[in-house]
C-alpha positions as CSV (number, residue, x, y, z in Angstrom):
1,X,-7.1,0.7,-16.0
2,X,-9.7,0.0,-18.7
3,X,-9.6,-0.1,-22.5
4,X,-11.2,2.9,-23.8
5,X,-10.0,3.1,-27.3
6,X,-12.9,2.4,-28.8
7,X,-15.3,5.4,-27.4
8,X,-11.8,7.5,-28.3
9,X,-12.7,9.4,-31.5
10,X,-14.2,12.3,-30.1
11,X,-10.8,13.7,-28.0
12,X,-7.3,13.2,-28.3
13,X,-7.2,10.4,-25.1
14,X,-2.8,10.5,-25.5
15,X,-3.0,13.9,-25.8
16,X,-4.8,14.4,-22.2
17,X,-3.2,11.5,-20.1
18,X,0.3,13.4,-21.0
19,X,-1.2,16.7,-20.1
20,X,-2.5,15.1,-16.7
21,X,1.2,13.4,-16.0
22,X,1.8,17.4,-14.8
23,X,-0.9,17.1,-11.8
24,X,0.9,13.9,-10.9
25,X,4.2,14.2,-10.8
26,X,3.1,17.6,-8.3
27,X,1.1,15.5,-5.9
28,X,4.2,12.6,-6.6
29,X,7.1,15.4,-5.1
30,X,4.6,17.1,-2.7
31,X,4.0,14.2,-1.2
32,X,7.3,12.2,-1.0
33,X,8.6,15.3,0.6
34,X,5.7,15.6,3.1
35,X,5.3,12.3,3.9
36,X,8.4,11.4,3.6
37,X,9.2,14.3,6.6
38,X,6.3,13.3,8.7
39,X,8.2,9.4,9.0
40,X,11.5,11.4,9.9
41,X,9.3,13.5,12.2
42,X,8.1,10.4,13.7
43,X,10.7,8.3,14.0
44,X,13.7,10.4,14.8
45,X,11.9,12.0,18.2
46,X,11.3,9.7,20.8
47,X,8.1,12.7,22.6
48,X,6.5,11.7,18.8
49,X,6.3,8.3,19.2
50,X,2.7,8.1,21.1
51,X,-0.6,5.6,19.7
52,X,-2.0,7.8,17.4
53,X,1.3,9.1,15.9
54,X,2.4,5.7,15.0
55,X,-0.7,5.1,12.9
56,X,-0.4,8.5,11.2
57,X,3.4,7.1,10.4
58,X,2.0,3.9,8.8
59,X,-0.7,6.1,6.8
60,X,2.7,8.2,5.6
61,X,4.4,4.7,4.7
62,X,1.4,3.5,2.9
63,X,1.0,7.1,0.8
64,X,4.7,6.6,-0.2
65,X,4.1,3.1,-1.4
66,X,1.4,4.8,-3.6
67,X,3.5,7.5,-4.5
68,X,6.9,5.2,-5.7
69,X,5.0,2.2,-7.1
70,X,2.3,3.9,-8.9
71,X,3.0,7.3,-9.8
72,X,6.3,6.7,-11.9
73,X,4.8,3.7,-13.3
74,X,1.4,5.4,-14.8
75,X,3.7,8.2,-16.1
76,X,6.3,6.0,-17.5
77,X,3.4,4.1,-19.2
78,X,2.0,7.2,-20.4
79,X,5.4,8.6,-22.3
80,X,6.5,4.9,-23.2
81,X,3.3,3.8,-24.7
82,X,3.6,-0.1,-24.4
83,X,7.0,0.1,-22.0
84,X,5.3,-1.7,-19.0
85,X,2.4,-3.5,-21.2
86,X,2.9,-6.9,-19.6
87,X,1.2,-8.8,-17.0
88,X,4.0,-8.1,-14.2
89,X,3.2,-4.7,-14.4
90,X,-0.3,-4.8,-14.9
91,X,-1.0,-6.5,-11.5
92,X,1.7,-4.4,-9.6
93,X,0.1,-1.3,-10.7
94,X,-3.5,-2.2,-9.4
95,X,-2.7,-4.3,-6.5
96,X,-0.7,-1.4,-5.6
97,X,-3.3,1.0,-5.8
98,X,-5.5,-1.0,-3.6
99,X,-3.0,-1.9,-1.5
100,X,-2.4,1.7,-0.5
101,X,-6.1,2.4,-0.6
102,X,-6.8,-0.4,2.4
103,X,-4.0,0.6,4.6
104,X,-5.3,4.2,4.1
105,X,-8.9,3.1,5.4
106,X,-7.8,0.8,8.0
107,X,-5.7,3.0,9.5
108,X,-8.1,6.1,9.7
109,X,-10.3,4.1,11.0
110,X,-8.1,2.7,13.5
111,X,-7.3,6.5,14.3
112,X,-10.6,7.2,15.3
113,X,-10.9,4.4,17.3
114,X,-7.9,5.5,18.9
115,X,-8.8,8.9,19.7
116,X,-12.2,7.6,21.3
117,X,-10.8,5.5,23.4
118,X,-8.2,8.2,24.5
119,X,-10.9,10.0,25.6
120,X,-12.8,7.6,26.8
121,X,-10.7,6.6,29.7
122,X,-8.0,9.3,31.5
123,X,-5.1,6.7,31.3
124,X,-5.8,4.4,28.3
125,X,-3.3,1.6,29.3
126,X,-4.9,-0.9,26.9
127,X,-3.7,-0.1,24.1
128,X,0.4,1.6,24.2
129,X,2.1,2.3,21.2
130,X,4.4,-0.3,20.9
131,X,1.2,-2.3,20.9
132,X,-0.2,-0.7,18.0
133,X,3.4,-1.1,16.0
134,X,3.4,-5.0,17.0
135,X,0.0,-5.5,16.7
136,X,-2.7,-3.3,15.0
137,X,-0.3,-1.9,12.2
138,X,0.4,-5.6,10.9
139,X,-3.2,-6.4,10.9
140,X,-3.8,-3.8,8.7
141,X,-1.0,-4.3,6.7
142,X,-2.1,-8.2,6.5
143,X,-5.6,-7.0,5.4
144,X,-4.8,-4.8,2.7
145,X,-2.5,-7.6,1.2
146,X,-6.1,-9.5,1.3
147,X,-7.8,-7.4,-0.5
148,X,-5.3,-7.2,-3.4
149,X,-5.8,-11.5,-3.9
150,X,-8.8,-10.7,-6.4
151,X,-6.7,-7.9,-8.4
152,X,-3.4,-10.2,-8.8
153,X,-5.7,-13.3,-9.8
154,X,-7.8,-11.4,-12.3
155,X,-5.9,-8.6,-13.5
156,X,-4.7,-10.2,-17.1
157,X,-3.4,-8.3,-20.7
158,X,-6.3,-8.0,-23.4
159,X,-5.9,-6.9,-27.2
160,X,-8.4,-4.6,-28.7
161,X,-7.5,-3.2,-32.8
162,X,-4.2,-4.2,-32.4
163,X,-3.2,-2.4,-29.3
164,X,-2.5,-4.1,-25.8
165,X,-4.6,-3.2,-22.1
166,X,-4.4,-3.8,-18.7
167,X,-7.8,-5.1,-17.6
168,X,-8.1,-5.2,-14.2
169,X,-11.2,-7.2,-13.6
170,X,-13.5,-8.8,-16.8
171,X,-15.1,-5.3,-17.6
172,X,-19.1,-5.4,-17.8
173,X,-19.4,-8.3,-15.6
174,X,-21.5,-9.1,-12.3
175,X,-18.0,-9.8,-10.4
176,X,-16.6,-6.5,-11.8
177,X,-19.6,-4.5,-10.8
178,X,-19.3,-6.0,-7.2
179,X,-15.6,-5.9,-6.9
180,X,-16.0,-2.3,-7.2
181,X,-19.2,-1.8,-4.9
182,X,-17.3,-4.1,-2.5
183,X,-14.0,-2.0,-2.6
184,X,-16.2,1.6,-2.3
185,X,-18.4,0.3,0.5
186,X,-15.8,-1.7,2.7
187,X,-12.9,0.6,2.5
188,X,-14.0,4.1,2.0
189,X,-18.0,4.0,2.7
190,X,-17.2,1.7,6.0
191,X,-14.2,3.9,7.5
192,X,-16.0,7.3,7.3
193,X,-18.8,5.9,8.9
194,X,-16.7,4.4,11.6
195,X,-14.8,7.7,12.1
196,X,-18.2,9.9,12.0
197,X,-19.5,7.5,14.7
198,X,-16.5,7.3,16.9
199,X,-16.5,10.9,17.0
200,X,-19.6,11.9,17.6
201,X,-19.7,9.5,20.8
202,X,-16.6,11.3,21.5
203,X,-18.6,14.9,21.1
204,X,-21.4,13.2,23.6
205,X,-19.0,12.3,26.1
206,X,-17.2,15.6,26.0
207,X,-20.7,17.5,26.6
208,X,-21.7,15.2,29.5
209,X,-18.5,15.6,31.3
210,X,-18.8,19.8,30.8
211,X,-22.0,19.7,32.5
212,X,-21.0,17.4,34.9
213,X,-18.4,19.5,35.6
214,X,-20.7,22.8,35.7
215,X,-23.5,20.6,38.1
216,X,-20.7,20.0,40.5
217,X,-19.8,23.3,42.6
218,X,-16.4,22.9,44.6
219,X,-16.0,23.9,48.0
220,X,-14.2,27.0,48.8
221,X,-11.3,24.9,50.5
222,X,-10.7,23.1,47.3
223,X,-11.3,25.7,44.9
224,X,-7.8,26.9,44.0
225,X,-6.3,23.3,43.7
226,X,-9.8,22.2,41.3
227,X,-9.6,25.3,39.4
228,X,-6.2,24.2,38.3
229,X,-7.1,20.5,37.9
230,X,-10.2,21.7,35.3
231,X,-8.1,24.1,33.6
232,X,-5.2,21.1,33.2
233,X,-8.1,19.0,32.0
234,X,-9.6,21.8,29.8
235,X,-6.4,21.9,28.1
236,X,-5.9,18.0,27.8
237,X,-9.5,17.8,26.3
238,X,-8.8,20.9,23.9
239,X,-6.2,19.2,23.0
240,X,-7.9,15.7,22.1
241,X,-10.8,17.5,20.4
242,X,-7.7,19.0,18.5
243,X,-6.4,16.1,17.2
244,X,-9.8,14.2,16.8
245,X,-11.2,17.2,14.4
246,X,-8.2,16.7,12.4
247,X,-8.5,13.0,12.4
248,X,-12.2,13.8,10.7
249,X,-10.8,16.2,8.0
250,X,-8.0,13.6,7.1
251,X,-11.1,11.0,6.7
252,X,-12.9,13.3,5.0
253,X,-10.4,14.2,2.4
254,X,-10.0,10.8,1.9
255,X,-13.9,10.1,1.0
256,X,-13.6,13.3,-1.0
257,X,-10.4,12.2,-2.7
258,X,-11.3,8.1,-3.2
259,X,-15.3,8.0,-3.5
260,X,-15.9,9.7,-6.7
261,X,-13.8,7.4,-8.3
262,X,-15.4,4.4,-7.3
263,X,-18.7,5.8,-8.5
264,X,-17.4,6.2,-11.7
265,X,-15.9,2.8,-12.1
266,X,-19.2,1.6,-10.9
267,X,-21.4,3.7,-13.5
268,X,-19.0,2.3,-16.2
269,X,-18.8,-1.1,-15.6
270,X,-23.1,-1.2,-14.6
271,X,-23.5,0.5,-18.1
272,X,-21.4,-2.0,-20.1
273,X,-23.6,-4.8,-17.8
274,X,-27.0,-3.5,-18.9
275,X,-26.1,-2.9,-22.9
276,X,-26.1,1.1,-22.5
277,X,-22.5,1.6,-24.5
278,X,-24.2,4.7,-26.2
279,X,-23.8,6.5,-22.7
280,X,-20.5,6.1,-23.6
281,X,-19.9,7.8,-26.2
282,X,-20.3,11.1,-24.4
283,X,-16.7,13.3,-25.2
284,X,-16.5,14.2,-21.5
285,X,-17.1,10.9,-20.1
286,X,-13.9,9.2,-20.3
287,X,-11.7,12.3,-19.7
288,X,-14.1,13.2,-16.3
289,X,-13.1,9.5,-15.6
290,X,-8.9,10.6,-15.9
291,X,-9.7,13.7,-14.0
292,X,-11.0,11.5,-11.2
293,X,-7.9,9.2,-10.9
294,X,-5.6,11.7,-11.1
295,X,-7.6,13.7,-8.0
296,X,-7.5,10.1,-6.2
297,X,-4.0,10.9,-6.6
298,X,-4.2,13.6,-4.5
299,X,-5.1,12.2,-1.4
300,X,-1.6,10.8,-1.1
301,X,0.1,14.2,-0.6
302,X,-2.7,16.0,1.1
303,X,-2.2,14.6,4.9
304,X,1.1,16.4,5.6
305,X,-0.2,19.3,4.4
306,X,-3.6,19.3,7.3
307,X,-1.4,18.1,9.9
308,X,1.0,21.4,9.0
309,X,-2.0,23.5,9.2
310,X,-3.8,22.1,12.3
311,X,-0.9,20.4,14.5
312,X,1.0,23.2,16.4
313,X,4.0,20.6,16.9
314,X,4.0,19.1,13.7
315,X,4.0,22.5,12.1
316,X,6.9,23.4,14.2
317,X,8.8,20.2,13.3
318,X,8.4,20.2,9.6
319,X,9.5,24.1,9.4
320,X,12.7,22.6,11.4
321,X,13.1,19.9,8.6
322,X,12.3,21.3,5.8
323,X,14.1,24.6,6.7
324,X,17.3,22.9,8.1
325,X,17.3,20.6,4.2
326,X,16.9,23.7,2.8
327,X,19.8,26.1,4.6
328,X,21.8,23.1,3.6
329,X,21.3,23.0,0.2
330,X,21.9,26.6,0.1
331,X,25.1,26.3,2.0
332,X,26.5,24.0,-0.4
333,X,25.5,25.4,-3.8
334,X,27.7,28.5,-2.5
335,X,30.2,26.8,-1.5
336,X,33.1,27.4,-4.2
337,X,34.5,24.5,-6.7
338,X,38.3,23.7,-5.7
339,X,39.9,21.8,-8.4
């Protein structure tokens, strides 16, 4: 959060943060309820419980920590003016919104290396699930509470005509500018490439085994019983390549979602730097710049919604959840009052 009151004259900035609570508080009950199901999912069926499913239950846990801490906060904030203006609140609010962003990363990134390694090996025995709750999900956990340490120790109140601000970092400064290249590169810029090189070595892999497979003619003996071991392992790999592609379009959502935020909090703070305030002053600067947080917003409801689309099982148990909540509610509104 910045202090932009004084490059305010030219729109109504109250006006347009109240107008954006509406996008919010959509992406804050879409994805409560869709994340919120995919932990139940999860958790409450022991088949669901495999590697890669436990990190896509920590990427839920850290979009609901987004979704709780920040959400109600920013909107409370905006209806309230001055309600949370103190320091507590101002380093909760942005360590939270890193927080959330790190574990996010990390655990894409994770997922890809997952998924390669999957297919890497027919029976990955390395790395089980109850290894990745007890130890890849705390390391994460452990570095995204790191990367918050700069937020909570520079994040202070300022004044500016009278009215009080959150300042995050010292705005127009060389740490400021580098906290945010730092954050862009290391925790969105870094995972994507991670997941676009994990799954390309995947694709390789997947191409030299099919033409392996096509080089190596079985004899007439063995062909019933191989014809049914390729098309078991045709399905296993159709399967994996599944998963992987949707593994990419979560990590590309996420760039989509996070990245043209960070550019703009780099292009603001590098033009405060240099002396080039008049840029500034353009009217559709600072509302492109709300626009932008609120689509960051986004990205906290949006993975429920491609695992429903592109996971057959998980679009089987969410209709099963949300359907059975739903028949509920419907049988008790109908149910008649008895005094």
């Amino acid at each position: 959060m910045y202090n932009t009151t004084e490059y305010d004259s030219s729109y109504n900035a109250a006006t347009l943060e109240i107008i954006l609570i509406i996008p919010d508080i959509l992406v804050l009950v879409i994805g409560v309820i869709g994340n919120g199901t995919l932990c139940v999912i999860i958790l409450a069926n022991q088949s669901m419980r495999t590697r890669h499913n436990t990190l896509i239950c920590n990427l839920a846990v850290g979009d609901l920590f987004f979704l709780l801490f920040n959400i109600p906060f920013k909107a409370i904030h905006t209806i309230i003016p001055g309600f949370l203006n103190n320091l507590a609140a101002c380093k909760v609010m942005n360590s939270v919104m890193v927080l959330t962003l790190a574990v996010s990363s990390l655990s894409i990134a994770a997922l890809s290396a997952e998924r390669y390694f999957a297919s890497a090996t027919a029976r990955n025995t390395t790395m089980t699930a109850l290894k990745i709750k007890k130890i890849v999900v705390p390391i994460i956990w452990v570095c995204a509470i790191i990367s918050t340490i700069p937020i909570l120790i520079s994040a202070k109140m300022e004044s500016h005509m009278g009215e009080s601000f959150c300042e995050m970092v010292p705005v127009g400064t060389l740490y400021a500018i580098g906290y945010e290249v730092c954050i862009a590169i290391l925790l969105i810029i870094v995972p994507l490439i991670v997941t676009l090189a994990f799954y390309l070595s995947m694709a390789r892999k997947l191409v030299r085994d099919y033409s392996e497979m096509s080089a190596v003619g079985p004899s007439s003996r063995e062909e019933n019983s191989v014809h049914h071991d390729s098309v078991s392992r045709q399905r296993r790999e159709r399967g994996r390549k599944s998963l992987a592609l949707t593994v990419v379009v979560i990590a590309i959502l996420f760039g989509i979602c996070w990245l043209p935020t960070y550019i703009y909090k780099i292009f603001y703070q590098t033009m405060i730097y240099t002396g080039n305030v008049n840029i500034l002053l353009w009217s559709g600067l600072h509302p492109l710049g709300q626009f932008l947080q609120v689509f960051s917003h986004m990205n906290s409801c949006v993975n429920p919604i491609v695992l429903y689309i592109r996971s057959r099982t998980y679009h089987g148990y969410f209709n099963k959840y949300l359907c059975y909540c739903y028949s509920k509610a419907k049988r008790y509104k109908k149910q008649p009052v008895t005094s």
